[in-house]
C-alpha positions in Angstrom: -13.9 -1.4 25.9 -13.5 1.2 23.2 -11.8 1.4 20.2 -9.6 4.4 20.9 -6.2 2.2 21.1 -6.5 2.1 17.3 -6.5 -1.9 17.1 -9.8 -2.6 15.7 -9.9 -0.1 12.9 -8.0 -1.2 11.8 9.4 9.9 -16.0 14.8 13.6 -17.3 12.8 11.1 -20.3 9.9 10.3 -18.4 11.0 12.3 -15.0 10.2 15.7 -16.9 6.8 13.8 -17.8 5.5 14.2 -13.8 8.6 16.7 -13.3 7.4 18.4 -10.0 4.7 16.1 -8.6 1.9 15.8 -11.3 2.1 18.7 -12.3 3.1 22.2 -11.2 0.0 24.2 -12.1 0.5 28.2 -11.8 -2.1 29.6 -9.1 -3.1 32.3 -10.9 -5.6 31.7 -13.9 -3.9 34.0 -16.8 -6.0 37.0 -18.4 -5.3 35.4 -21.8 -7.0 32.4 -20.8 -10.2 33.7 -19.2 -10.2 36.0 -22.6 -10.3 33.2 -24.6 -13.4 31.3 -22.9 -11.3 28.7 -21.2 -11.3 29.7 -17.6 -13.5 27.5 -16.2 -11.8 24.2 -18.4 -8.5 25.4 -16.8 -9.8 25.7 -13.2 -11.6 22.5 -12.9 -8.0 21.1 -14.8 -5.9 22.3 -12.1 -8.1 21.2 -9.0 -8.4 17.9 -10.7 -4.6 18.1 -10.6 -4.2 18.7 -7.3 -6.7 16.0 -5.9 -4.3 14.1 -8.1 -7.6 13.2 -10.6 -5.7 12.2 -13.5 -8.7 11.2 -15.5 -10.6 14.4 -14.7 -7.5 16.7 -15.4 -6.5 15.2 -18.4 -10.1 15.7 -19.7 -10.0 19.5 -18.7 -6.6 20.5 -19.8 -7.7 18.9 -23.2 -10.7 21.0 -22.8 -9.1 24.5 -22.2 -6.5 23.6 -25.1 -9.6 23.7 -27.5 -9.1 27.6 -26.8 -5.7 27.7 -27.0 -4.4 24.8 -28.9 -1.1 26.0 -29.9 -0.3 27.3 -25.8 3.1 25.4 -24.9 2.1 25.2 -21.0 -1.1 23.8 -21.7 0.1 21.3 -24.1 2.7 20.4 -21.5 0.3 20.4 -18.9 -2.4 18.1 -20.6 0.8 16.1 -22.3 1.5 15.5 -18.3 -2.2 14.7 -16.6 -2.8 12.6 -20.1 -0.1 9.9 -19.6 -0.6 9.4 -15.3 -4.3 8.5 -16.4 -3.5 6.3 -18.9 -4.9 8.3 -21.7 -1.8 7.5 -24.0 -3.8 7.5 -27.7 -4.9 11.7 -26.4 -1.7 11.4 -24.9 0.3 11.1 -27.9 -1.8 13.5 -30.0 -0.6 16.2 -27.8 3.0 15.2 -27.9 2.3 15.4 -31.7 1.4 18.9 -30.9 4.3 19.8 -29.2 6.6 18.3 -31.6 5.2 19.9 -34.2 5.5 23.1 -32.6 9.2 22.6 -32.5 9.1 23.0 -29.0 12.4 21.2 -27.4 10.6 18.5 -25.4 11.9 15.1 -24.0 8.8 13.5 -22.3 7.0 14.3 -26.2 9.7 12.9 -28.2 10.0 9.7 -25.5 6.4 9.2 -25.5 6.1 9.3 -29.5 8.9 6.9 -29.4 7.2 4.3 -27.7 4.3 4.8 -29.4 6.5 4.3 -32.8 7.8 1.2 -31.3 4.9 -0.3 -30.3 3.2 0.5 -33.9 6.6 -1.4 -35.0 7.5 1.8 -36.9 11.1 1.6 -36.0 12.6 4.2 -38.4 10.0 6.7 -36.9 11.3 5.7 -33.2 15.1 6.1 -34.3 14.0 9.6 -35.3 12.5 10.7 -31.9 15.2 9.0 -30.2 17.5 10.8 -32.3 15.7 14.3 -31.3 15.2 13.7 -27.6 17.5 16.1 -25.5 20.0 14.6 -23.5 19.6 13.8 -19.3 19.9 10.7 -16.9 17.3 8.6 -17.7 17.1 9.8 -21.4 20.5 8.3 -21.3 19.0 4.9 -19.7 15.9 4.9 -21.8 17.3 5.9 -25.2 20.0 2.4 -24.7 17.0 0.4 -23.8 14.3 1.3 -26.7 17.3 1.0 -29.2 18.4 -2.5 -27.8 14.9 -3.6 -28.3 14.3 -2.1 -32.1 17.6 -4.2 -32.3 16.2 -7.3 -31.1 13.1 -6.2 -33.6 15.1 -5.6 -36.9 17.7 -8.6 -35.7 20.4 -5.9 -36.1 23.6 -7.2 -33.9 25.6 -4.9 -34.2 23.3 -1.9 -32.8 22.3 -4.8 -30.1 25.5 -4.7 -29.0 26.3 -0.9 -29.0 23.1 -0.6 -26.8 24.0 -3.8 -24.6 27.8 -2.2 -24.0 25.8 1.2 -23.4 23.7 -0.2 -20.7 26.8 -1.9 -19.0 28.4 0.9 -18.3 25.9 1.4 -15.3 23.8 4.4 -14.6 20.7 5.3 -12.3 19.1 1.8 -11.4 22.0 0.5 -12.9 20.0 -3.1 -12.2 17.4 -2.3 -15.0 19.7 -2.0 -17.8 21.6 -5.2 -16.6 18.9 -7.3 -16.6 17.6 -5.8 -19.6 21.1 -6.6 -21.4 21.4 -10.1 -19.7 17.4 -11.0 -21.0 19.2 -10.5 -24.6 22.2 -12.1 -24.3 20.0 -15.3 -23.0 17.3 -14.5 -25.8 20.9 -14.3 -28.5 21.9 -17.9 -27.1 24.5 -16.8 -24.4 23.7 -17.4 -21.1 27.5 -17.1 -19.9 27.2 -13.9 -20.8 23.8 -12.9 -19.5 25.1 -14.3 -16.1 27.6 -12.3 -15.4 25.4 -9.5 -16.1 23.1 -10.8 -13.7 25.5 -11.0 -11.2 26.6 -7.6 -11.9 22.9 -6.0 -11.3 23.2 -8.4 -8.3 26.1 -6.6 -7.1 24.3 -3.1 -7.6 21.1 -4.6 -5.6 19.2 -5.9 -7.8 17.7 -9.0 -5.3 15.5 -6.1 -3.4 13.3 -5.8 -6.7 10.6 -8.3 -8.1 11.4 -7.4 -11.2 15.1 -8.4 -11.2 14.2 -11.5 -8.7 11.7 -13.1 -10.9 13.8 -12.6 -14.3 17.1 -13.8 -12.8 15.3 -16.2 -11.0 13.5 -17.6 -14.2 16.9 -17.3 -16.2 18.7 -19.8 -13.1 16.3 -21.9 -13.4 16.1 -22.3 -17.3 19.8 -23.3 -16.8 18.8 -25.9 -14.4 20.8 -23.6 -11.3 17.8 -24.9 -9.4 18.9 -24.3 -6.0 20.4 -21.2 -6.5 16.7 -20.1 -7.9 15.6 -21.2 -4.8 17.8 -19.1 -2.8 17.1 -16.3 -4.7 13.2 -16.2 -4.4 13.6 -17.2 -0.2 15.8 -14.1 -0.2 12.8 -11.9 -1.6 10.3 -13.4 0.2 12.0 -12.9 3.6 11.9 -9.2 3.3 8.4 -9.3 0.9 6.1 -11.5 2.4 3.7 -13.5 0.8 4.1 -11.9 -2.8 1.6 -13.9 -5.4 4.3 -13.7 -8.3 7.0 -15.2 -6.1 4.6 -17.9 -4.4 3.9 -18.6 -7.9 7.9 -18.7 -9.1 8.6 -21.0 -6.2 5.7 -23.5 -7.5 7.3 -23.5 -11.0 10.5 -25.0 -9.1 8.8 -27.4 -7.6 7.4 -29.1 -10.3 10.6 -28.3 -12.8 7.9 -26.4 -15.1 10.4 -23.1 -15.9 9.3 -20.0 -17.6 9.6 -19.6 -21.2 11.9 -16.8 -22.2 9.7 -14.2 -24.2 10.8 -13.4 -27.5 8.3 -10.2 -28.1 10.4 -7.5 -28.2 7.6 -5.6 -27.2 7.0 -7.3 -24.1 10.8 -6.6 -23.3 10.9 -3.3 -23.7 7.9 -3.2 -21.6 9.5 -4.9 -18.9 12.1 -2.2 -18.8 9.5 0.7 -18.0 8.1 -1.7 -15.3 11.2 -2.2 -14.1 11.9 1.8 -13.7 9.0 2.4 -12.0 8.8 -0.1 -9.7 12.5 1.4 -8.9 11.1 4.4 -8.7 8.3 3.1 -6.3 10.9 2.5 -3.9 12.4 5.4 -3.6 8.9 6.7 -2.9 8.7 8.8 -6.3 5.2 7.1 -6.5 4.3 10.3 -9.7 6.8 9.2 -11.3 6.3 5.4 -10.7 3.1 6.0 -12.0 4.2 7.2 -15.7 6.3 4.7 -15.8 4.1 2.0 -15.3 1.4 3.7 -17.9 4.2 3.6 -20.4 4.4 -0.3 -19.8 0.7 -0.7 -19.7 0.4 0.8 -23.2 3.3 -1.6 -24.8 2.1 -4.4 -23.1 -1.8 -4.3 -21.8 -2.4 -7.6 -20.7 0.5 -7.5 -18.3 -1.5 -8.3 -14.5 1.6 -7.3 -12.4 1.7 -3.8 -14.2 -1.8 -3.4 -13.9 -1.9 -4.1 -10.0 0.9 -1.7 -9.7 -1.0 0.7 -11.4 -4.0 -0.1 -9.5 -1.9 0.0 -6.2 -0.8 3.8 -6.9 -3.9 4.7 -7.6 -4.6 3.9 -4.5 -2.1 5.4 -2.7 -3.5 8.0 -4.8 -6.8 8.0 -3.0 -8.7 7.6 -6.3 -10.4 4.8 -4.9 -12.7 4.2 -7.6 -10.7 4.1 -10.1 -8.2 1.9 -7.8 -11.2 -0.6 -7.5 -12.2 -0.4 -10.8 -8.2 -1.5 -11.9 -8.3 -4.2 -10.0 -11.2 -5.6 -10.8 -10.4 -5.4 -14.7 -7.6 -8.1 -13.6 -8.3 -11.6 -15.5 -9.2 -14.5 -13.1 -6.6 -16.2 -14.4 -3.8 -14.2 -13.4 -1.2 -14.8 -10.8 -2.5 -12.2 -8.6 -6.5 -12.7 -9.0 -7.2 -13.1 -5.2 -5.1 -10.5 -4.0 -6.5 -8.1 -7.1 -9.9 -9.0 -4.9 -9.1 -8.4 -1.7 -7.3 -5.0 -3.1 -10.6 -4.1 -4.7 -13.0 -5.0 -1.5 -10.3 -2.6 0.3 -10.2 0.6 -2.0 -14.4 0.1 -2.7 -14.2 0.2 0.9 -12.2 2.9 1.5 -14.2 4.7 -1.0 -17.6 4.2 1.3 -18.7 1.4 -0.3 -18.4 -0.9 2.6 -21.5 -3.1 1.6 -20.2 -3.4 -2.2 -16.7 -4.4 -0.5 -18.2 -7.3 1.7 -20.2 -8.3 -1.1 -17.0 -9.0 -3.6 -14.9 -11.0 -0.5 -18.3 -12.8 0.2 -18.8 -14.3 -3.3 -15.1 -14.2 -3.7 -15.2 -16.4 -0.2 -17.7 -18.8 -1.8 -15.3 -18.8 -5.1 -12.1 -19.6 -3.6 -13.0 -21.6 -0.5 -9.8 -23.0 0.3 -8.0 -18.9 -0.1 -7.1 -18.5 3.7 -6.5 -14.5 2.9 -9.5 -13.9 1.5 -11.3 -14.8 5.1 -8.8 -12.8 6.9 -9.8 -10.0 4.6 -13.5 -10.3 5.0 -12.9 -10.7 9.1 -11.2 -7.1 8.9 -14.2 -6.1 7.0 -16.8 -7.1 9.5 -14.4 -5.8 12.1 -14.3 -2.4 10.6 -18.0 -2.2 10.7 -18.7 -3.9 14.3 -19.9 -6.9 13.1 -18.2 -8.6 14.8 -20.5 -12.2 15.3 -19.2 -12.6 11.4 -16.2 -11.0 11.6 -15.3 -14.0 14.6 -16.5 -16.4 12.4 -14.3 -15.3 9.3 -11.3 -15.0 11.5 -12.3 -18.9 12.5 -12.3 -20.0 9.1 -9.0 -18.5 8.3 -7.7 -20.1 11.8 -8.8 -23.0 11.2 -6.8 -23.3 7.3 -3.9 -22.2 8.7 -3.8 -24.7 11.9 -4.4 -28.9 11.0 -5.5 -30.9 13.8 -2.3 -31.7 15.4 -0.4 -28.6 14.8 0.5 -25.7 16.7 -0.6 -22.2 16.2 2.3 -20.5 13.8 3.5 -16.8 15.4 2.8 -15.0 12.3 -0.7 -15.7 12.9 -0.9 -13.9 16.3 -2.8 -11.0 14.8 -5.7 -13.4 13.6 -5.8 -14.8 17.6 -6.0 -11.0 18.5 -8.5 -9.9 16.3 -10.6 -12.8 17.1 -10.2 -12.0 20.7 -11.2 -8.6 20.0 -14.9 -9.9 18.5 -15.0 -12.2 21.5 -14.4 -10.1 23.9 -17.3 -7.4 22.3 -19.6 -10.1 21.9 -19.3 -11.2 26.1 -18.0 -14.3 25.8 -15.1 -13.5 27.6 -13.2 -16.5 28.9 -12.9 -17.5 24.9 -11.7 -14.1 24.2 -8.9 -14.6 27.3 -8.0 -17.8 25.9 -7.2 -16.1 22.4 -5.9 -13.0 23.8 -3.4 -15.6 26.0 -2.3 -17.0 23.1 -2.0 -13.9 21.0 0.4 -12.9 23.9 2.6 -15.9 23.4 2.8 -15.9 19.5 3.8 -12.3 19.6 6.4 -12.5 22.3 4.2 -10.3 24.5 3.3 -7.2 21.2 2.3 -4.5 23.0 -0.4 -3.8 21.4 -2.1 -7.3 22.6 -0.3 -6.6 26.2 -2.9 -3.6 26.2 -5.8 -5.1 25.3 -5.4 -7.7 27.7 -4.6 -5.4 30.7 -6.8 -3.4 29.9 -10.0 -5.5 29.8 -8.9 -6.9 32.8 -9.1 -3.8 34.4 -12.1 -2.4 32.6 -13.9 -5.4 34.0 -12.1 -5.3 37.6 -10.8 -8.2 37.5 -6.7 -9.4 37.9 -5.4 -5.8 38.3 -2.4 -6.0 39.4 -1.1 -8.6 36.9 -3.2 -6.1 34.1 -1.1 -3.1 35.5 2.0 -4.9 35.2 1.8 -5.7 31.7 0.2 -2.1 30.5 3.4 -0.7 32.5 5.6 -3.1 30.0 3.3 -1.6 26.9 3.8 1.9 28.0 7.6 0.7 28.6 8.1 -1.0 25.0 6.1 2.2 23.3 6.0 5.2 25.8 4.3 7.8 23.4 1.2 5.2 22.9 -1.4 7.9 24.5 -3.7 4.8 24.3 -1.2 3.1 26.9 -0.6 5.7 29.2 -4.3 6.0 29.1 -4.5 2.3 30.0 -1.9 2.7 32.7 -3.5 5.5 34.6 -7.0 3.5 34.3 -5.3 1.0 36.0 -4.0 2.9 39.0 -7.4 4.6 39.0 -9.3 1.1 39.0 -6.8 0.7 41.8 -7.9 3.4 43.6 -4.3 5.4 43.2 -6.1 8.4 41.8 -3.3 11.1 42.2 -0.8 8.6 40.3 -4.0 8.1 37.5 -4.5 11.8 37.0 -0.7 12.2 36.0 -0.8 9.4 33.1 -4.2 10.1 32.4 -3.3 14.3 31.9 -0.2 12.9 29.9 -2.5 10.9 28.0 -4.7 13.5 27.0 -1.9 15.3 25.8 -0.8 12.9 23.7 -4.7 11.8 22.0 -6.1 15.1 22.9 -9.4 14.9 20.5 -10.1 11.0 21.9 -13.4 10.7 23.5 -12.5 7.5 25.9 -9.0 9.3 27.3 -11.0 12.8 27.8 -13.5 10.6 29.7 -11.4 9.2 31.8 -9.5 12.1 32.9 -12.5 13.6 33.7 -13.4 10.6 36.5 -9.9 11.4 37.8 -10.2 15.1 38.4 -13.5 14.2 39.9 -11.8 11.7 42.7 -9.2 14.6 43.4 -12.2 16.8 44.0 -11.6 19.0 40.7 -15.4 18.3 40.2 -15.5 21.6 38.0 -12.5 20.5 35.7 -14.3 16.9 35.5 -17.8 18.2 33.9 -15.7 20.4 31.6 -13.8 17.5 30.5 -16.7 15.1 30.4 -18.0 17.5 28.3 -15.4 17.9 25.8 -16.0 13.9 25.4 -19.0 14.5 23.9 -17.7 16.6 21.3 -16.0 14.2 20.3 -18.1 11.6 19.2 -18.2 8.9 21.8 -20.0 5.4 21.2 -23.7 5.9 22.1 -23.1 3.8 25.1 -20.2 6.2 26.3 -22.2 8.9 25.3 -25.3 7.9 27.8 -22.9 7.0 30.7 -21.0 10.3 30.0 -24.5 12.4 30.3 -25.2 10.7 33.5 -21.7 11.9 34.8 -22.7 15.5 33.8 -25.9 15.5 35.8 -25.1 13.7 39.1 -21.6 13.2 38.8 -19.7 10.0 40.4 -21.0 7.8 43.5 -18.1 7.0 46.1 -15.6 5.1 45.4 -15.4 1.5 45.8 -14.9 1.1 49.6 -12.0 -1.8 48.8 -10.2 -2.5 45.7 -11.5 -5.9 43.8 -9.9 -8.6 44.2 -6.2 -9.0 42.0 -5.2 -12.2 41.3 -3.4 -14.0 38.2 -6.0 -15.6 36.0 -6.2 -19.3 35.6 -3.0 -20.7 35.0 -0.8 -17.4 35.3 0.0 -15.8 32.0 1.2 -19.4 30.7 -1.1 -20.4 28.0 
């Protein structure tokens, strides 16, 4: 069987910072430029740029401003490329630049800020504050630094202007909340912090881990144990799985609540975190991204900002630098196994599929008793046809999740599946049918499993009209699979109903039209119908596209002496052992 159903391979304030994407470079390279020597820094800036390189297009624009220091769009364009790769010391040089340029510039004056705060120069912040133009989230960020220099300088009365500022709701209207209600609990009243709890509640705060695991912490300082618990189910219905609320729910269970920080640093922190993961979900991941640098410079050690970080450089496709994130993550943070698994993924995804079994392998060995990390390293072994370790991964991590008297839980019908899958490539069939059948009940008949079934049936002639019948309910539940119609016609072909295979099989092709396994298999079909010429022409667009070597030899015999006759009488189709009741 072939892998061509897909299963086995499985800051405006900061908004100006990544305005238009990561940047809007011009496409032409300006005379003055190339004049002054800096052509070739600005075109290896702006192709970093648009393979989203941070690191490489902060470098470059720094480069070309060497020839043009005082050039606004350079300095706004480095300023830009600078914070997304985390280079906030070069970062804040530049915005130093711009200022001093008196050019009007928000994301400069934000940045320098920050940077004030953090040095606990809060006169100097005030003053950037004080300068920065006007616009939505300026007028969310510029309440939120000031409450915090409050907090700082134990001013009350500013805390309170910027605390009544932030109620008055505003984009994400649940980050300013929480960050008013962490004060109010930090100043001694919790009445007060509640209600603006319940307020961000009210404006959907419980779809966020940020707002879940403050609120949640603040309920359960106040001993509102139950409603804690509530609150973290709720997240972890629609999040599955999440280390940070796994970890929250532990704290409840053995009464051991979080301590409220008191580092006003940290807090303000929190709020950036807190924008960008908002921004995250409204897939502004550019913007996500500067936000989240902005709280990885106030607060470095902070693992759940770093994963994010790590997670959109991913999404990113700067793999490397993805992996590298992820594995600068402490071993004793909350999310140290999944930080693992991310990195084995993006090292993988980055080529480096040996260096990626290698870190779940010793992380395997590390962690015996982490069920994920096996389930990671069977996907692994999958990916690369191993699949003699891969069944033996996907064992172990069956084998944690069921004891010896109980039964198999549905969410773990893909680990059943994917075991079948190895099972089935290694031979040993009636094991893989046995995990296949229950894969089929766990799922509630997926059809993904439905066609894997059906069709090995088929592919091995065996129990074709039961594999027909469920391939038809695939095709049914997801009629633009092209791997299901392909399994379909195969079906009627194995049948010997060649004019009914053609049709799904043509269809097929027109939905996976590059796939060599669907191209092969409308080729046997013209051939049955007598359209022998059609058949070698697409037998041998099969080839093209890179078939297994097996398919590939059988494929070459087809082009030089065609098909034998057909099978004088269909095999024999029966239900397996025991119907499709496992």
């Amino acid at each position: 069987m072939n892998w061509r159903n897909g299963i086995l391979m499985g800051l405006a304030g900061v908004s100006a910072l990544v305005a238009s994407g990561v940047v809007y470079i011009s496409q032409r390279v300006d005379a003055y430029i190339i004049e002054q020597g800096a052509s070739g820094a600005y075109l290896a800036a702006r192709q970093a740029t648009l393979s989203k390189d941070s690191e490489a297009a902060g470098d470059y624009w720094s480069m070309a401003l060497l020839a043009r220091p005082k050039d606004e769009r350079l300095l706004r364009e480095a300023l830009q490329a600078q914070i997304l790769a985390g280079q906030i010391d070069a970062s804040v040089v530049t915005a130093e630049r711009i200022v001093a340029g008196k050019q009007e510039n928000r994301q400069a004056r934000l940045l320098l800020a920050i940077d004030a705060f953090k040095h606990k120069d809060y006169k100097q912040a005030l003053t950037h504050l004080d300068a920065m133009e006007k616009g939505p989230f300026a007028e969310m960020l510029n309440p939120n630094i000031r409450l915090w220099i409050s907090v700082a300088q134990g001013d009350e009365a500013a805390r309170d202007r910027a605390i009544e500022k932030l109620g008055r709701g505003s984009v994400f209207a649940a980050v300013p909340l929480s960050q008013s209600a962490g004060v109010l609990e930090l100043n001694a009243e919790p009445q007060k912090a509640q209600r603006y709890y319940q307020d961000a509640v009210r404006a959907g705060g419980a779809r966020y881990l940020f707002f879940t695991l403050s609120y949640g912490a603040f309920l359960h300082r106040q001993g509102e144990i139950e409603r804690a618990r509530k609150l973290y189910a709720f997240f972890a219905s629609q999040n599955l799985d999440n280390a940070y609320i796994k970890a929250a729910q532990t704290r409840l269970e053995f009464n051991t609540p979080q301590p409220l920080s008191t580092n006003p640093q940290t807090g303000l922190a929190s709020a950036f975190s807190a924008i960008a993961e908002a921004m995250a979900n409204e897939q502004r991941m550019e913007l996500a991204l500067g936000f989240y640098r902005m709280a990885q410079h106030l607060d470095p050690e902070n693992d759940r900002v770093s994963f994010a970080v790590a997670s959109l450089l991913g999404q990113r496709e700067r793999f490397v630098r993805a992996a590298e994130e992820f594995g600068a993550i402490s071993s004793d943070a909350v999310s140290y196994a999944d930080a693992q698994i991310q990195r084995a993924q993006m090292l993988f995804q980055a080529g480096a599929s040996e260096a990626a079994i290698a870190v779940l392998s010793a992380q395997s060995r590390a962690m015996p008793d982490n069920r994920d990390i096996f389930i990671s390293l069977g996907d692994l072994y999958r990916s690369e046809h191993r699949f003699a370790e891969a069944e033996t991964a996907y064992d172990k991590a069956i084998e944690m999740g069921t004891g010896a008297s109980q039964d198999p839980n549905p969410r773990d019908w893909f680990l059943y599946f994917a075991r079948g899958m190895m099972r089935e490539r290694l031979g040993t069939w009636d094991m893989a049918e046995l995990d296949l059948q229950i894969a089929r009940k766990l799922s509630g008949d997926e059809p993904n499993v439905l066609n894997y079934l059906g069709y090995s049936w088929i592919n091995q002639g065996i129990y074709l009209d039961e594999g027909l019948k469920i391939i038809r309910e695939a095709v049914t539940k997801e009629p633009k699979n092209g791997a299901f119609v392909d399994s379909l016609g195969w079906a009627h072909y194995r049948l010997g109903n060649y004019k009914q295979a053609l049709i799904l099989l043509e269809r097929a092709s027109k939905i996976e039209s590059a796939d060599p396994v669907v191209t092969d298999h409308l080729g046997d079909a013209l051939w049955r119908v007598g359209r022998k010429v059609e058949a070698r022409y697409q037998w041998r667009k099969a080839l093209a596209f890179e078939p297994s070597s097996e398919d590939r030899a059988k494929i070459e015999a087809k082009l030089l002496k065609g098909l034998g006759p057909p099978e004088k009488k269909k095999p024999k189709a029966h239900m397996p052992r025991g119907g499709t009741a496992i």
